[in-house]
C-alpha positions as CSV (number, residue, x, y, z in Angstrom):
1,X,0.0,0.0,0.0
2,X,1.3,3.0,-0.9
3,X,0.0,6.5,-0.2
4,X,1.5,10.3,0.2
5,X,0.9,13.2,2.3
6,X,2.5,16.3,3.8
7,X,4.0,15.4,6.9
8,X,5.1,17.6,9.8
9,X,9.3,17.4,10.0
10,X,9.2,16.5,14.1
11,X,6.9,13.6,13.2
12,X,9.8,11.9,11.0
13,X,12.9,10.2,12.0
14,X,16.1,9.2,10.3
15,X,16.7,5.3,9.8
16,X,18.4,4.1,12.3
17,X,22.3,3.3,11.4
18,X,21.9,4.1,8.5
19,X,25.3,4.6,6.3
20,X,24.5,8.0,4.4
21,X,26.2,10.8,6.1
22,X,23.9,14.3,5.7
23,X,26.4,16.7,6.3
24,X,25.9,20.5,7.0
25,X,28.0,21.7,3.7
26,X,27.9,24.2,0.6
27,X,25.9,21.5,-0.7
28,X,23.1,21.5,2.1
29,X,22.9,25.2,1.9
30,X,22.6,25.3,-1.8
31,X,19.6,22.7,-1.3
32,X,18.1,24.6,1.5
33,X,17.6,27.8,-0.4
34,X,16.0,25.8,-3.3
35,X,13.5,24.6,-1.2
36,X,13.3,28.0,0.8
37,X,12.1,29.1,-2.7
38,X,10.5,26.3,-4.5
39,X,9.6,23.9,-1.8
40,X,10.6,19.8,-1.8
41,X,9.4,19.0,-5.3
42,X,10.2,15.6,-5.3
43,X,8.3,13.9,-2.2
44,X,10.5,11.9,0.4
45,X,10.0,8.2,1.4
46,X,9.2,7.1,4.5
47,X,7.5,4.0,6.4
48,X,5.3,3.9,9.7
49,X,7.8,3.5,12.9
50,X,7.2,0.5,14.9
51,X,5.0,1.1,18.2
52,X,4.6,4.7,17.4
53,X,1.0,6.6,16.3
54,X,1.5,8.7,13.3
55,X,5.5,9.0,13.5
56,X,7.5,7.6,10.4
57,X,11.1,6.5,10.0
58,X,13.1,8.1,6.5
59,X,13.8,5.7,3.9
60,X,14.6,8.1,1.9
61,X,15.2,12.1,1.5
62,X,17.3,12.2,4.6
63,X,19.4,15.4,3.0
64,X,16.0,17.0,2.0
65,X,14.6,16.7,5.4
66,X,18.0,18.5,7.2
67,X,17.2,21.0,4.4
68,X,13.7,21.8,4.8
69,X,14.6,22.3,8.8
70,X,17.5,24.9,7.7
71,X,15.2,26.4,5.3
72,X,12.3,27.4,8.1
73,X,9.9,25.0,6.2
74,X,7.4,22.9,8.6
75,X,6.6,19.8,6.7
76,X,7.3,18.1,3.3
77,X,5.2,16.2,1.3
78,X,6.5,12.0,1.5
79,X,5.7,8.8,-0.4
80,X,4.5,6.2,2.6
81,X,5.2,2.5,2.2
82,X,4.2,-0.6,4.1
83,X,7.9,-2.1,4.3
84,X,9.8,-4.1,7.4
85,X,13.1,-3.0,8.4
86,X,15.0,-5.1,6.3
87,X,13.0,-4.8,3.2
88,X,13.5,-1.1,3.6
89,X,17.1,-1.0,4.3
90,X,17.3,-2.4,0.9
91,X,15.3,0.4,-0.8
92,X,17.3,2.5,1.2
93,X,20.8,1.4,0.2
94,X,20.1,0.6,-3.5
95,X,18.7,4.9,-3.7
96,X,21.5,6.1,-3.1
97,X,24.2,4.1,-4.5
98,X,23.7,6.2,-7.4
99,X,24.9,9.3,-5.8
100,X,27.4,10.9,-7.8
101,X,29.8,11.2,-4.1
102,X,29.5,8.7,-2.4
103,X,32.8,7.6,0.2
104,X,34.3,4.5,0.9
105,X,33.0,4.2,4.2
106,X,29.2,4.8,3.3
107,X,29.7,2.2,0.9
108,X,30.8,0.0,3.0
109,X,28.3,0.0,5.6
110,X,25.9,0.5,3.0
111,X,26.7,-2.9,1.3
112,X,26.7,-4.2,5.3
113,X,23.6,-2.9,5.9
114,X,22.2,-4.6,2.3
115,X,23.6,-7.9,2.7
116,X,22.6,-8.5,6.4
117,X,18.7,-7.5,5.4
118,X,18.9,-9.8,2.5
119,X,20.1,-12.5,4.7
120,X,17.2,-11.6,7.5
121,X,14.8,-12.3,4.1
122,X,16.0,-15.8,3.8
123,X,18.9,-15.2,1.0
124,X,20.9,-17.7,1.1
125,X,24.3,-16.4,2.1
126,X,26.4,-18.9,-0.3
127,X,24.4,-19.6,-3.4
128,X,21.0,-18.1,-4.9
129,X,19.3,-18.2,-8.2
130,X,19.1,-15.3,-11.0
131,X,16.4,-15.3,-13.4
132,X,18.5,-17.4,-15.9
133,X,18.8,-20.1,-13.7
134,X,22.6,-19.6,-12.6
135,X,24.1,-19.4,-9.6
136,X,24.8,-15.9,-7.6
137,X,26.4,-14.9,-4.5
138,X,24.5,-13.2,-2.2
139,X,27.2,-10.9,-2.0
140,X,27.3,-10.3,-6.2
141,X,23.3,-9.5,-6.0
142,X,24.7,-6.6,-3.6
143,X,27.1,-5.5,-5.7
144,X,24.9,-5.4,-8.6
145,X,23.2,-2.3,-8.5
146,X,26.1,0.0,-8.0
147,X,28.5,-2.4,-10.8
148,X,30.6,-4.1,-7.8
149,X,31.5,-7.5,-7.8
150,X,31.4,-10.2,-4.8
151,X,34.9,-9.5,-4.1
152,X,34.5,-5.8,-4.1
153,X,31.7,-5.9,-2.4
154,X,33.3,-8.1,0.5
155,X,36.2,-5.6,0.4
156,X,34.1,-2.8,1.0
157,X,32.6,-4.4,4.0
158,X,36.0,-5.1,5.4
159,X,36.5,-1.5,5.7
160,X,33.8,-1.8,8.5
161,X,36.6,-3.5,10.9
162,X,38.0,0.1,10.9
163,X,38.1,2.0,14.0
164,X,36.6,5.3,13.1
165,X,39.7,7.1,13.4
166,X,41.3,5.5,10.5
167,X,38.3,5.0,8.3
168,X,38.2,8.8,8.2
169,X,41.4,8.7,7.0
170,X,40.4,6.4,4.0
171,X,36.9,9.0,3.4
172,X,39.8,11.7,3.1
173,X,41.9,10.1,0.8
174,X,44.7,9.7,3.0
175,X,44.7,6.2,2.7
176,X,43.7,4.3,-0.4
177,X,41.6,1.7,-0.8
178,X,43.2,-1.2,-1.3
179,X,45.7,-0.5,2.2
180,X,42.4,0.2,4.1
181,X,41.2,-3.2,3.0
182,X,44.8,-5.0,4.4
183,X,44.8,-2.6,7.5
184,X,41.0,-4.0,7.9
185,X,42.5,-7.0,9.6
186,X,44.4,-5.1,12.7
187,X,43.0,-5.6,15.8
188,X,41.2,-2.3,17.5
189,X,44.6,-2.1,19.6
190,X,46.9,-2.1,16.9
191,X,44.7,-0.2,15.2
192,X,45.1,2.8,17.8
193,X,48.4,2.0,17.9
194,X,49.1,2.5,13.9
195,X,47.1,5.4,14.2
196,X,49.2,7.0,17.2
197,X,52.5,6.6,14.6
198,X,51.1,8.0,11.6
199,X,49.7,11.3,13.8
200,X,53.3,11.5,15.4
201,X,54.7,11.0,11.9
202,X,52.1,12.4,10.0
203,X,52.5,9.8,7.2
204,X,50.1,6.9,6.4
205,X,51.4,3.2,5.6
206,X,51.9,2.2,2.3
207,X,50.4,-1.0,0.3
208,X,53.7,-2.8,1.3
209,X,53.6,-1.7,4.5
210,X,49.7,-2.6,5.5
211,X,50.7,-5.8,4.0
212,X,53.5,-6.3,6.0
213,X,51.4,-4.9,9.2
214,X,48.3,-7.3,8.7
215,X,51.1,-10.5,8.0
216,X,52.8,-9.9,11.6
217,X,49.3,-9.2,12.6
218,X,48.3,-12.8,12.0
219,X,51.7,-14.8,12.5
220,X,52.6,-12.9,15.8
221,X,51.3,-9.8,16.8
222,X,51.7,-6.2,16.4
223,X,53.8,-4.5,19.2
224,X,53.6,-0.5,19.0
225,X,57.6,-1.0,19.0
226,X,57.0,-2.6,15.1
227,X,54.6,-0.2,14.3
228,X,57.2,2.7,14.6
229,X,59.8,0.7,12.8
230,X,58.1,0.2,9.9
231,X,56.4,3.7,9.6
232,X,59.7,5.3,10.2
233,X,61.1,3.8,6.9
234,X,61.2,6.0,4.2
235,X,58.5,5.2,1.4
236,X,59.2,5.7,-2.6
237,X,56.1,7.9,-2.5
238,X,58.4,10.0,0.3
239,X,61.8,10.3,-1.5
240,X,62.6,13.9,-2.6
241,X,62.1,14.0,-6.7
242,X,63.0,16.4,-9.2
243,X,60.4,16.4,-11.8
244,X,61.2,18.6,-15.3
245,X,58.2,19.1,-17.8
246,X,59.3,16.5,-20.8
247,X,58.9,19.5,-23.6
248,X,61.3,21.1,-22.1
249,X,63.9,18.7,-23.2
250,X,62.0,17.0,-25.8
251,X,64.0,18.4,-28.3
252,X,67.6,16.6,-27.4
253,X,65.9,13.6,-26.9
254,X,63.1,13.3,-29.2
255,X,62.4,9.3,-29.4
256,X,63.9,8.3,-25.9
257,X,61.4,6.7,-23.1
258,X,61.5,7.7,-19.3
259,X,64.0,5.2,-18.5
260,X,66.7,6.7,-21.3
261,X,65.7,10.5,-21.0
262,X,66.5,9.8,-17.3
263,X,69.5,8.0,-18.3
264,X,70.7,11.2,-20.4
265,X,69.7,14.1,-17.8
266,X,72.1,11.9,-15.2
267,X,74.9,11.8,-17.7
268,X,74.5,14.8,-18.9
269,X,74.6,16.3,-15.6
270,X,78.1,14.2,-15.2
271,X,79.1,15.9,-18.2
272,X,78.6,19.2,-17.5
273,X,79.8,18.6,-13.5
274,X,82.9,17.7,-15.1
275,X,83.3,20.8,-17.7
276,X,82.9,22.8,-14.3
277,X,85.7,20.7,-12.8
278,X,87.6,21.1,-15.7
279,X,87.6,25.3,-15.4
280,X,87.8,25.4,-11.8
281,X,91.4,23.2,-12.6
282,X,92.4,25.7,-15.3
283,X,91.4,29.2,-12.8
284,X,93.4,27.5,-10.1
């Protein structure tokens, strides 16, 4: 059954856990003063909340609700579904996996939040039939709808192990992906201990180095003593470069790759270290 009506903004409540940040940004002011002006065209979803008399929990239109409170406006009109939790943590996930940003960590718990409903429903977590008659993970139905597949999508959710600390560091950029994923398999402990060296050092681990972290994880343990070892060694990444734009010296060395225009900057530099040699000899 589906109906919609206006519905006052104190009467409706945000999903519980759910993964979508709404953040208080350029972005929310920009969407409150459209709605200051033209109101919520496009109507929210939400369901009835669970031992509660007129009150409804967001499914979704969590950004336009923050909005329509910023912009002064009382109530906004939503689409009302008959839907359990779990069935509407689904809708919920898949409409906004779309979302043009979307970070790693509301991915993650996103694809969390889809798989564990789906498993509430009865899907099988091993094997499940598609409409062809094959065989699909539960996991590579997840991954689906935003083009993820199983093994992404259990990546994703290993980014979950994160202690918050340290997944903000991923939703920054500071750490890639693929570390994060290795990093995932710390203990909370080491964990807060790797995050106490890279805010002393101000450097995050590279892939080598989460690698290395999560093998001695496993085999032996992580001591804070290892930690600061192996973040104190100098990264490629870290190494000081000199970088010159390749027209500039194009034309001595039209045809050569990067290994042999590097090969001929270094020996050219010899060269012309020696010439200088040379004349300091001769002035002397």
């Amino acid at each position: 059954m589906k109906n919609t009506k206006n519905i006052l903004i104190e009467k409706l409540h945000a999903f519980e856990n759910h993964p979508y940040k709404v953040q208080d940004n350029e972005e929310m002011e920009r969407l409150a003063e459209s709605i200051h002006e033209h109101g919520v065209l496009s109507p929210i979803i939400v369901r009835p909340k669970e031992n509660t008399e007129d009150e409804y929990e967001i499914i979704s239109g969590h950004r336009r609700v923050m909005a329509s409170r910023k912009a002064g406006i009382r109530e906004v009109p939503a689409l009302i579904v008959s839907l359990d939790r779990d069935a509407a943590a689904i809708v919920l996930v898949d409409s906004n996996l779309h979302r043009e940003h979307i970070l790693p960590s509301e991915k993650a718990f996103a694809y969390k939040m889809k798989l564990e409903a789906m498993k509430h429903q009865g899907w099988r977590s091993d094997l499940t039939s598609d409409q062809l008659g094959g065989k699909l993970e539960t996991a590579e139905i997840v991954g689906e709808e935003a083009g993820d597949s199983k093994n992404q999508v259990r990546r994703y959710i290993r980014l979950t192990n994160l202690i918050p600390e340290i997944l903000e560091y991923v939703d920054d950029g500071r750490i890639s992906f693929t570390p994060a994923v290795e990093l995932s398999y710390l203990n909370e402990q080491e964990q807060y201990d790797l995050l106490e060296q890279m805010e002393i050092n101000d450097c995050t681990p590279s892939l080598s180095q989460a690698c290395r972290f999560k093998k001695i994880s496993y085999e032996q343990g992580l001591t804070p003593e290892i930690i600061a070892e192996i973040m104190s060694e100098e990264k490629a990444n870290q190494k000081e470069m000199f970088k010159v734009p390749m027209e500039r010296i194009r034309k001595y060395i039209p045809k050569a790759n990067a290994k042999q225009t590097e090969d001929f900057v270094l020996k050219a530099c010899e060269h012309y270290y020696k010439v200088l040699q040379r004349k300091k000899e001769r002035s002397l």
